[in-house]
mmCIF file as gemmi writes it, N, C-alpha and C atoms, coordinates in Angstrom:
data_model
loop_
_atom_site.group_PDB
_atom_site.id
_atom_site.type_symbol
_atom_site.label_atom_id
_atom_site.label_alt_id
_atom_site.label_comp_id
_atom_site.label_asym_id
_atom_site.label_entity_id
_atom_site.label_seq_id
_atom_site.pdbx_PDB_ins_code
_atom_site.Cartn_x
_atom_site.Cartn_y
_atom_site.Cartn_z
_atom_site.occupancy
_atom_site.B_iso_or_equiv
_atom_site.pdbx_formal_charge
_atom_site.auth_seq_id
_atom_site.auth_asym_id
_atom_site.pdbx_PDB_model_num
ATOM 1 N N . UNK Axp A 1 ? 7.855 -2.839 -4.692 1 0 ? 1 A 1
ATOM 2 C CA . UNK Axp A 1 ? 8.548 -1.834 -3.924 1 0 ? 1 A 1
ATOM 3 C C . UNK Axp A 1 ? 7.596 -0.676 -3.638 1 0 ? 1 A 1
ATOM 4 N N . UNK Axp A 2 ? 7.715 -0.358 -2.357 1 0 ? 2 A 1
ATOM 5 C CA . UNK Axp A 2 ? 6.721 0.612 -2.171 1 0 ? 2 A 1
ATOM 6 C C . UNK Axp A 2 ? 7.556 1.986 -1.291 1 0 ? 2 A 1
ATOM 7 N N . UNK Axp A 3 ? 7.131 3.427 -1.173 1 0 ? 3 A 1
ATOM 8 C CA . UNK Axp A 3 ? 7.983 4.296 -0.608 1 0 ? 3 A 1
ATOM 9 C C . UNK Axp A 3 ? 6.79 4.338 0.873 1 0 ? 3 A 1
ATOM 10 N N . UNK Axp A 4 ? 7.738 4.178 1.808 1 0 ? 4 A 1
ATOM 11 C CA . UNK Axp A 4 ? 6.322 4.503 3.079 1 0 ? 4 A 1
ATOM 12 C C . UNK Axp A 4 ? 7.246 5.938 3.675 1 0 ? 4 A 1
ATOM 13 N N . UNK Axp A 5 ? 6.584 7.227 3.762 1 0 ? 5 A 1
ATOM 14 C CA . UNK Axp A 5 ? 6.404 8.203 4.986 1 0 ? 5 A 1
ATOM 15 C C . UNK Axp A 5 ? 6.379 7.809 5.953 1 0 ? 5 A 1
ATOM 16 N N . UNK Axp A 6 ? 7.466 8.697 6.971 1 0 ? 6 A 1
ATOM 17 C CA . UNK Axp A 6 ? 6.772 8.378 8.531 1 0 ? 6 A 1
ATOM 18 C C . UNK Axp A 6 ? 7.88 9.777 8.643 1 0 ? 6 A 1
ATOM 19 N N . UNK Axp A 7 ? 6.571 10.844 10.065 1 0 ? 7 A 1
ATOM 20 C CA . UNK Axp A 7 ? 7.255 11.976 10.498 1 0 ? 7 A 1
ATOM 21 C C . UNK Axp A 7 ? 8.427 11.355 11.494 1 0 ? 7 A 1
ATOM 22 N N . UNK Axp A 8 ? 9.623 12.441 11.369 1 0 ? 8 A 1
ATOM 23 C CA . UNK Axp A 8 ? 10.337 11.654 12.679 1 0 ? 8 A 1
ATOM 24 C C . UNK Axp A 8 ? 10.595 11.981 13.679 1 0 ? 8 A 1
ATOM 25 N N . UNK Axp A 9 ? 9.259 13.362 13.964 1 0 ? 9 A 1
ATOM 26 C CA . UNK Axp A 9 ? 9.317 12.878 15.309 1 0 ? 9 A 1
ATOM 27 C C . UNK Axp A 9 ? 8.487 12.447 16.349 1 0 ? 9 A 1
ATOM 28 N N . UNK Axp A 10 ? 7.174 12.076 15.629 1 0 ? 10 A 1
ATOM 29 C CA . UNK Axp A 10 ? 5.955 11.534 16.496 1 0 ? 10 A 1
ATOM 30 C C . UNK Axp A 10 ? 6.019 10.115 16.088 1 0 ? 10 A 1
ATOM 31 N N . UNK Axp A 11 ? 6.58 9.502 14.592 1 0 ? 11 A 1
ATOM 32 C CA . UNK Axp A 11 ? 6.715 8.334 13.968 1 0 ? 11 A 1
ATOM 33 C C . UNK Axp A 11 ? 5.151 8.115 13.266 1 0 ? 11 A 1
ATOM 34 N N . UNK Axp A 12 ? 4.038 9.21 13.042 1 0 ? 12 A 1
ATOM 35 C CA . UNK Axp A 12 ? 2.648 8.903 12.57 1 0 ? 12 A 1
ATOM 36 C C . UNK Axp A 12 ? 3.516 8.51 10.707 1 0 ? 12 A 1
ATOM 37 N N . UNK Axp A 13 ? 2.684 7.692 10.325 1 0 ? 13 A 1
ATOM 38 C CA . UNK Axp A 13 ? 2.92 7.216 8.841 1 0 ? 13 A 1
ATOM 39 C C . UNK Axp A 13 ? 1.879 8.205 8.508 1 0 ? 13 A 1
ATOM 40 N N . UNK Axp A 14 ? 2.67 8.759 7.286 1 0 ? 14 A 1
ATOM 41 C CA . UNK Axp A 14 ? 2.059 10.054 6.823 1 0 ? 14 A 1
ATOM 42 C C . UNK Axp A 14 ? 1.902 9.346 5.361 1 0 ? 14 A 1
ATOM 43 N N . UNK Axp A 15 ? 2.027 8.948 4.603 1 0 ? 15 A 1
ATOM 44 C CA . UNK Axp A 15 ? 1.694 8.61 3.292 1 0 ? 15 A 1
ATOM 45 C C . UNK Axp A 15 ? 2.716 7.13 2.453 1 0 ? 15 A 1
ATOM 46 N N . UNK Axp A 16 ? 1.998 6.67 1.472 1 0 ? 16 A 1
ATOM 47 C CA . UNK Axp A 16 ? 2.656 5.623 0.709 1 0 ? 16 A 1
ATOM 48 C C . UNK Axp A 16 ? 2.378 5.446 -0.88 1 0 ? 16 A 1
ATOM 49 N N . UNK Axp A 17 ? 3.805 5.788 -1.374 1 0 ? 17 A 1
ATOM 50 C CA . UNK Axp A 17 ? 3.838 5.617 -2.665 1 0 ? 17 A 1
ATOM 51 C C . UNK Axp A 17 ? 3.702 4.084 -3.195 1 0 ? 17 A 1
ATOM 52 N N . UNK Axp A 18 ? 3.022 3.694 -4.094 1 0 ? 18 A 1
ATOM 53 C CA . UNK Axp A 18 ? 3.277 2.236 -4.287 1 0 ? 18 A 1
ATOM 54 C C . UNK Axp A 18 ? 3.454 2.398 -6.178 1 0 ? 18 A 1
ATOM 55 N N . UNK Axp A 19 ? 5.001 2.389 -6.322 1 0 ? 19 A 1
ATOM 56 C CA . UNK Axp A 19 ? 4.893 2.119 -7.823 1 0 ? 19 A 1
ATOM 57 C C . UNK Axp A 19 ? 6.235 1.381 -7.985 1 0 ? 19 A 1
ATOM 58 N N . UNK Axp A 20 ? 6.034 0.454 -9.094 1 0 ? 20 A 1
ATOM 59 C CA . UNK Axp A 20 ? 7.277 -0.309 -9.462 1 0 ? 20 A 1
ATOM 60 C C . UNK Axp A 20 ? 8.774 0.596 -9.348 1 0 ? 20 A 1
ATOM 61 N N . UNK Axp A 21 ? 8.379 1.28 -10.524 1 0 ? 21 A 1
ATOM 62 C CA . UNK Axp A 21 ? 9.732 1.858 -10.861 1 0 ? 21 A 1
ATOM 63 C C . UNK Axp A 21 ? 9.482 3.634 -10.728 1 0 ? 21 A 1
ATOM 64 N N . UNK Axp A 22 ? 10.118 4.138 -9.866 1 0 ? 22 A 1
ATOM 65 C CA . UNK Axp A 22 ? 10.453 5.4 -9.316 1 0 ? 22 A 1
ATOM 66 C C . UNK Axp A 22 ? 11.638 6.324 -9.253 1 0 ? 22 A 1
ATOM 67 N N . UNK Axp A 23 ? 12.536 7.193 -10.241 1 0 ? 23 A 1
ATOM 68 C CA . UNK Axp A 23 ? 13.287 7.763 -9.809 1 0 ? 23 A 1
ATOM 69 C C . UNK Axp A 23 ? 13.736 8.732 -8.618 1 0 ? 23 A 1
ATOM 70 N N . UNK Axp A 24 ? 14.96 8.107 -7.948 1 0 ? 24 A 1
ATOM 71 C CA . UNK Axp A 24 ? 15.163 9.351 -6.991 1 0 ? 24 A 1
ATOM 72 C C . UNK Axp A 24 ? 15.106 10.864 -7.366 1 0 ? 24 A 1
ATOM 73 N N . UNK Axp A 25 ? 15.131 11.32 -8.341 1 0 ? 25 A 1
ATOM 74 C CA . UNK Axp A 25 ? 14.812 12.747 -9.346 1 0 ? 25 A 1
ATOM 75 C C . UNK Axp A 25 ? 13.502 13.133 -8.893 1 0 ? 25 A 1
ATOM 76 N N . UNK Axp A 26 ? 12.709 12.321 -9.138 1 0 ? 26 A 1
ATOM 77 C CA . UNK Axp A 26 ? 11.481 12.677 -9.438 1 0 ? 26 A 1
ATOM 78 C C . UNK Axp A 26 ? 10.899 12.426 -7.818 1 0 ? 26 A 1
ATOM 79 N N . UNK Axp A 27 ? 11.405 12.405 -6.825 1 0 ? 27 A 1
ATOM 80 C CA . UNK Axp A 27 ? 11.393 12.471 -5.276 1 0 ? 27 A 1
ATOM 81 C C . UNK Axp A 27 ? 11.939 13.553 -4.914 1 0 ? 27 A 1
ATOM 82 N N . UNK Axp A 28 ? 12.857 13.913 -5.572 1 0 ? 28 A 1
ATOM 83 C CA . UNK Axp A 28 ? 14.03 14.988 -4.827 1 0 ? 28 A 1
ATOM 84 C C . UNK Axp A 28 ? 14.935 14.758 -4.149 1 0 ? 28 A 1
ATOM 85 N N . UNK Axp A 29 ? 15.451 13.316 -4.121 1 0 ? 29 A 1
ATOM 86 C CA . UNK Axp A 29 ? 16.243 12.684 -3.37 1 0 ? 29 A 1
ATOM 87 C C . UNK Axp A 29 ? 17.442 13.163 -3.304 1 0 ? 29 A 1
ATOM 88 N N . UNK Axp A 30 ? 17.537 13.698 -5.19 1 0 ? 30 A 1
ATOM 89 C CA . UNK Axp A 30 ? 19.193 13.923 -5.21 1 0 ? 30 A 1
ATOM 90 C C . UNK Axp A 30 ? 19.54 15.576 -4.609 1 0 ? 30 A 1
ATOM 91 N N . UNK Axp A 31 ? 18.605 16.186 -4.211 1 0 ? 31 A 1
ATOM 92 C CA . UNK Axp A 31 ? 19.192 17.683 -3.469 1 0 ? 31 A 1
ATOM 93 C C . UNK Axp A 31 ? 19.6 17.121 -2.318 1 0 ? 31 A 1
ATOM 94 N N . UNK Axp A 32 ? 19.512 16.239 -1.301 1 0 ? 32 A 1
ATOM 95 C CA . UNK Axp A 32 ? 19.823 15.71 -0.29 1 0 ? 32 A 1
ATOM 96 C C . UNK Axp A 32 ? 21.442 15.289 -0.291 1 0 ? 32 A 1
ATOM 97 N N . UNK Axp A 33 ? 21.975 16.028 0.614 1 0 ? 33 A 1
ATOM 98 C CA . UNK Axp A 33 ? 23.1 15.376 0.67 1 0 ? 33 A 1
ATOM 99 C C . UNK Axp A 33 ? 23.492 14.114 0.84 1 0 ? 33 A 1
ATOM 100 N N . UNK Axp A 34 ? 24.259 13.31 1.367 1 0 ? 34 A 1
ATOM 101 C CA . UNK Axp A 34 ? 25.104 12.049 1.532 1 0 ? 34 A 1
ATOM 102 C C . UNK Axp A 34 ? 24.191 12.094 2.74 1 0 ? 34 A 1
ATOM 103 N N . UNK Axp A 35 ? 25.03 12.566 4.151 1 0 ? 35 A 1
ATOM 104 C CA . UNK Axp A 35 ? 24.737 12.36 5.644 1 0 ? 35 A 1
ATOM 105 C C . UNK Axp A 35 ? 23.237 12.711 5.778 1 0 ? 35 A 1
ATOM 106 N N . UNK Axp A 36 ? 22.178 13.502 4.528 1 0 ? 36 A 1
ATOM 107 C CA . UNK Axp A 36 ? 21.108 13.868 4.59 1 0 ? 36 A 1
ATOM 108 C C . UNK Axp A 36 ? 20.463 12.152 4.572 1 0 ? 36 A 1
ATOM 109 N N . UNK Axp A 37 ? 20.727 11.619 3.561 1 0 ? 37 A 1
ATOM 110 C CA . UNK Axp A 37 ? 19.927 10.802 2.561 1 0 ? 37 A 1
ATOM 111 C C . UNK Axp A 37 ? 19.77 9.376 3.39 1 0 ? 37 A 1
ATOM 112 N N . UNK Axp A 38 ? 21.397 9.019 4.334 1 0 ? 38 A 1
ATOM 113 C CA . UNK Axp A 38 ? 21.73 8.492 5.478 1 0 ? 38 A 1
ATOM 114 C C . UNK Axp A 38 ? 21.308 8.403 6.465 1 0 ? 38 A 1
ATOM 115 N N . UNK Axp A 39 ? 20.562 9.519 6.676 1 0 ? 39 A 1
ATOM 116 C CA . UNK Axp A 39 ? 19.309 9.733 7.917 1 0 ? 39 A 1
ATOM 117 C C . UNK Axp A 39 ? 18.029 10.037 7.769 1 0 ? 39 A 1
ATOM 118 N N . UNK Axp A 40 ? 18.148 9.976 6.603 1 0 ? 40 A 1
ATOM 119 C CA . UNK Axp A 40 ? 16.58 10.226 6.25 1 0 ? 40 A 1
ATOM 120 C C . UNK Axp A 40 ? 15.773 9.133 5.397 1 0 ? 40 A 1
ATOM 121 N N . UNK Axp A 41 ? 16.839 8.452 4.849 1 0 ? 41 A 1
ATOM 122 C CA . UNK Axp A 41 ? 15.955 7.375 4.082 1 0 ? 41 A 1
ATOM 123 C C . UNK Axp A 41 ? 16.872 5.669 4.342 1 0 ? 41 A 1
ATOM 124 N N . UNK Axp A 42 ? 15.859 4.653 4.869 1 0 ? 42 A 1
ATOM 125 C CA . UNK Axp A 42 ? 16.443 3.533 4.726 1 0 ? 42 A 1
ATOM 126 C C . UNK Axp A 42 ? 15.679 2.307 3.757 1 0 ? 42 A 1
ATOM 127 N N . UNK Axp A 43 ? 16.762 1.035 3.573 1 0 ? 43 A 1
ATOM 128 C CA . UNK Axp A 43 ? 16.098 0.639 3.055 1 0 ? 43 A 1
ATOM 129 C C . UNK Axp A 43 ? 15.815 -1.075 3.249 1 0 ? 43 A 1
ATOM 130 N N . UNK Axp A 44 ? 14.64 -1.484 2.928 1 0 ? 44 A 1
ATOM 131 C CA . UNK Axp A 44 ? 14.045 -2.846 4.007 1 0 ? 44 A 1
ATOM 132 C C . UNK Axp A 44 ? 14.357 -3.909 3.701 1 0 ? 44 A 1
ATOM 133 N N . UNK Axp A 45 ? 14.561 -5.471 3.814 1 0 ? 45 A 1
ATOM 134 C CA . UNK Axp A 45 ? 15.342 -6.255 3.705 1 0 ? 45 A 1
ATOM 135 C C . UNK Axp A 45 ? 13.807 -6.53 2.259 1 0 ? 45 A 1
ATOM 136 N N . UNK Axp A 46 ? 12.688 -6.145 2.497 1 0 ? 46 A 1
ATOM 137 C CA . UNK Axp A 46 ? 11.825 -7.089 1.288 1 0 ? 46 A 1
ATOM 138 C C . UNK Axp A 46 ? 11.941 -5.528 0.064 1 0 ? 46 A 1
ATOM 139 N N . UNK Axp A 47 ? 12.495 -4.68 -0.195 1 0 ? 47 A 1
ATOM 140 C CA . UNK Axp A 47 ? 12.829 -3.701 -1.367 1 0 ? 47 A 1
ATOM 141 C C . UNK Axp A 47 ? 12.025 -2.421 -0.792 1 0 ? 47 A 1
ATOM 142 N N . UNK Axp A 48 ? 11.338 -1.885 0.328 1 0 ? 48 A 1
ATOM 143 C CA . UNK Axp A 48 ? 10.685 -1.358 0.667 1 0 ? 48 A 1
ATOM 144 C C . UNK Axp A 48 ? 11.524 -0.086 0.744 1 0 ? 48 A 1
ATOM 145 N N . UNK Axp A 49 ? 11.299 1.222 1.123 1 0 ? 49 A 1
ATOM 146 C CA . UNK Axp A 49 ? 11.619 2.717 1.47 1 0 ? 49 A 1
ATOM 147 C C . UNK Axp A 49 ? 11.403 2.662 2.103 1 0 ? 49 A 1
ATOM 148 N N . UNK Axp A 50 ? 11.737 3.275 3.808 1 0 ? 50 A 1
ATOM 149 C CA . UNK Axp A 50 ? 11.387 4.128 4.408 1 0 ? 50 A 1
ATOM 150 C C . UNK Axp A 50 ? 12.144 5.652 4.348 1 0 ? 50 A 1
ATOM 151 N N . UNK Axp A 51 ? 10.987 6.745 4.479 1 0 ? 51 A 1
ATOM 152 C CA . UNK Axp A 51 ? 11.778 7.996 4.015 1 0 ? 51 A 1
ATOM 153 C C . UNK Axp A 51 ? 11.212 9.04 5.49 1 0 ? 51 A 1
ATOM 154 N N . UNK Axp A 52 ? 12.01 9.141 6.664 1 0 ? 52 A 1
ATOM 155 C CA . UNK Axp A 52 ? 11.706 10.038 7.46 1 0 ? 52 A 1
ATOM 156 C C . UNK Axp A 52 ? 11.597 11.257 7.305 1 0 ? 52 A 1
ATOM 157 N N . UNK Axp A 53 ? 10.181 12.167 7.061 1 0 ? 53 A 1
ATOM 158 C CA . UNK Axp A 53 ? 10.172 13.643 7.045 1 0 ? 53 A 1
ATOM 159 C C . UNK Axp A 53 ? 9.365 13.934 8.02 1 0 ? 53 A 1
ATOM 160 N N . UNK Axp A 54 ? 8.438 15.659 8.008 1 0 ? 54 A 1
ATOM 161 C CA . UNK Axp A 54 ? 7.788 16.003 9.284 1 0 ? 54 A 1
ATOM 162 C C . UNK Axp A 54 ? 6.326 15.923 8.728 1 0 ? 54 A 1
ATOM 163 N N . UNK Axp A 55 ? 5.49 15.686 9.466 1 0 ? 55 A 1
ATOM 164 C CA . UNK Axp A 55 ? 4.115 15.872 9.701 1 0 ? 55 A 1
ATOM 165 C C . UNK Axp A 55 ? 3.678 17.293 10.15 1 0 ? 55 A 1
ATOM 166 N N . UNK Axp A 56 ? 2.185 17.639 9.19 1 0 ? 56 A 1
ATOM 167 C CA . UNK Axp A 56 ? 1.698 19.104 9.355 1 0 ? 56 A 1
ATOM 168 C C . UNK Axp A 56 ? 1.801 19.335 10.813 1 0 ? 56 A 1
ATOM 169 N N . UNK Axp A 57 ? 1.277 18.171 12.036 1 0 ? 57 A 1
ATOM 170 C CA . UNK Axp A 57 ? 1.156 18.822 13.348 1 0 ? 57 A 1
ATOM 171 C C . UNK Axp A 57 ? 2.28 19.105 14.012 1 0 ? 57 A 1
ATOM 172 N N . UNK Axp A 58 ? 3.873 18.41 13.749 1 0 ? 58 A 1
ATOM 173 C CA . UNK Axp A 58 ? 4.976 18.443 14.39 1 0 ? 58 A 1
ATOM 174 C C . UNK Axp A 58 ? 5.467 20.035 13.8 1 0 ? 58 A 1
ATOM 175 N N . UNK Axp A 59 ? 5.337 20.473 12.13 1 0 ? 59 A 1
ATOM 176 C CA . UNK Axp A 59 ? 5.34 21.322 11.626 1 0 ? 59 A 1
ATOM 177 C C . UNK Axp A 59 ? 5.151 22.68 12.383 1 0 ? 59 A 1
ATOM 178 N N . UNK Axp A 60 ? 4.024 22.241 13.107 1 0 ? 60 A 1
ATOM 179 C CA . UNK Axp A 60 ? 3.038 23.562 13.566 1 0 ? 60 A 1
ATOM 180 C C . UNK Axp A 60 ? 3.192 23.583 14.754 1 0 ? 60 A 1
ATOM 181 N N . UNK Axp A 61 ? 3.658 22.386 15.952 1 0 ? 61 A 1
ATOM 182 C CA . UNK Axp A 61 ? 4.549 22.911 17.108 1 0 ? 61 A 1
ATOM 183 C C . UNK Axp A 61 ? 5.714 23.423 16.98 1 0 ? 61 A 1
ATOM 184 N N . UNK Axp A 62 ? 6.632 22.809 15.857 1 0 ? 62 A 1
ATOM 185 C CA . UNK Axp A 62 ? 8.036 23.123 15.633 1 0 ? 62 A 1
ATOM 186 C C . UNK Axp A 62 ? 7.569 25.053 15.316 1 0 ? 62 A 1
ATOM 187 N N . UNK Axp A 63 ? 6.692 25.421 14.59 1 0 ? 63 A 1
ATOM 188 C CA . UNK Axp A 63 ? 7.342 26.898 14.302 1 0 ? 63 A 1
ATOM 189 C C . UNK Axp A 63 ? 6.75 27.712 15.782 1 0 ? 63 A 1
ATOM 190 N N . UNK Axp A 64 ? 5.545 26.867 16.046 1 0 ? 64 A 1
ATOM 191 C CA . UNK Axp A 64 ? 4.702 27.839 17.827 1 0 ? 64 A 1
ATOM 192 C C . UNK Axp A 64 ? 5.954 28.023 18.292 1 0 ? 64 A 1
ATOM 193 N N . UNK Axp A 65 ? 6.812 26.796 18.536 1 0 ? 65 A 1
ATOM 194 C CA . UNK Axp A 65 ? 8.141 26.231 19.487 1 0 ? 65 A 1
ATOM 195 C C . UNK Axp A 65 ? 9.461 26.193 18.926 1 0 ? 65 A 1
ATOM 196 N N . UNK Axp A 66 ? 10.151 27.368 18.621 1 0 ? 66 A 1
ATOM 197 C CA . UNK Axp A 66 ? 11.483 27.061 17.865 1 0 ? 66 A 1
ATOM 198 C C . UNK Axp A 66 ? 12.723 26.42 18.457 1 0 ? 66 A 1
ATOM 199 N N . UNK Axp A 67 ? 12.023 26.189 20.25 1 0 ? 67 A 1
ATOM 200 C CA . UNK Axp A 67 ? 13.382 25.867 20.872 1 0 ? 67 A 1
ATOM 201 C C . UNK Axp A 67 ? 12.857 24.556 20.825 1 0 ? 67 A 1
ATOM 202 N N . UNK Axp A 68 ? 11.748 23.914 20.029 1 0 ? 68 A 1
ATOM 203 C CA . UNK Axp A 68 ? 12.121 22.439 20.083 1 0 ? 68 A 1
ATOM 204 C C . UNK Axp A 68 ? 12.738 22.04 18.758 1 0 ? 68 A 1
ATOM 205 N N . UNK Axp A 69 ? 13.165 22.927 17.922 1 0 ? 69 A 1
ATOM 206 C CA . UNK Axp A 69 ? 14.229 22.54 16.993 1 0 ? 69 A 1
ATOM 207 C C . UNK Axp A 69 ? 15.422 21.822 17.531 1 0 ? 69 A 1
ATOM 208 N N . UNK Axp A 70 ? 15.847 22.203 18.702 1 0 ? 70 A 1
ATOM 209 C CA . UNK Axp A 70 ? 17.095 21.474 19.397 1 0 ? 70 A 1
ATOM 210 C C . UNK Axp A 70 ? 17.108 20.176 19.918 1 0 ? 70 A 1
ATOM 211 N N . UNK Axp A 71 ? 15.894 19.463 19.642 1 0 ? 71 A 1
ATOM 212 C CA . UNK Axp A 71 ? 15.914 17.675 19.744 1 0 ? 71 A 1
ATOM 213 C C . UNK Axp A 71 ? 15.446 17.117 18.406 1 0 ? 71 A 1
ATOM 214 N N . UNK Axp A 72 ? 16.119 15.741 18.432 1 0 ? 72 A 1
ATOM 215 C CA . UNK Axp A 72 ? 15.537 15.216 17.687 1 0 ? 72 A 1
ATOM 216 C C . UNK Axp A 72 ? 14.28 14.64 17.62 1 0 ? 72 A 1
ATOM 217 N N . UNK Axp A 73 ? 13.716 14.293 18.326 1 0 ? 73 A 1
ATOM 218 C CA . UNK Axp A 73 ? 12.374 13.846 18.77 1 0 ? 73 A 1
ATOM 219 C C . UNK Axp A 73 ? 11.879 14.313 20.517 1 0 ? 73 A 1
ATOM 220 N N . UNK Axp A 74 ? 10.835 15.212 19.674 1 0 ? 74 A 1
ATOM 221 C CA . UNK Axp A 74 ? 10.245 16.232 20.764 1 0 ? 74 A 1
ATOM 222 C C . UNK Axp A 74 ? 8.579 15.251 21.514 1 0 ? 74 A 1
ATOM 223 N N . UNK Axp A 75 ? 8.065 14.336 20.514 1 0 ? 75 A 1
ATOM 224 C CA . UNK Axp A 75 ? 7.344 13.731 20.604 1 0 ? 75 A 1
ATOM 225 C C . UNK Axp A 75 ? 7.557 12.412 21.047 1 0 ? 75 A 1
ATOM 226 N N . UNK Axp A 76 ? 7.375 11.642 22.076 1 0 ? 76 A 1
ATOM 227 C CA . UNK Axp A 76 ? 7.683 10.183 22.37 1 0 ? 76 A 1
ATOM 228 C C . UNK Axp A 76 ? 6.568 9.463 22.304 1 0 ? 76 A 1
């Protein structure tokens, strides 16, 4: 089982955890709400993670650009 990163809104794979056994605790999973955790993390038919967060460069248009807070994907 491995955890893969990907920003969501350019989709660049930003990093990969690879360890057997991992608590959601020790991720931070559990501050995430329900409808958070639902859209932000899925999971792959072979035991895999995917966990959608942002990338430093989407980061750094999002604050230049606060009115692209209002899409979900500003990057195609």
């Amino acid at each position: 089982m491995a955890l893969h990163y990907y920003c969501r809104h350019c989709g660049t794979k930003i990093g990969t955890i690879d360890r057997v056994s991992i608590y959601s605790e020790q991720l931070g999973f559990h501050h995430l709400t329900e409808e958070e955790r639902l859209e932000m993390i899925s999971y792959q038919p072979n035991g895999d993670i995917h966990v959608k967060t942002i990338c430093e460069d989407c980061q750094e248009a999002l604050t230049r650009n606060p009115e692209l807070h209002q899409y979900e994907k500003f990057i195609h």
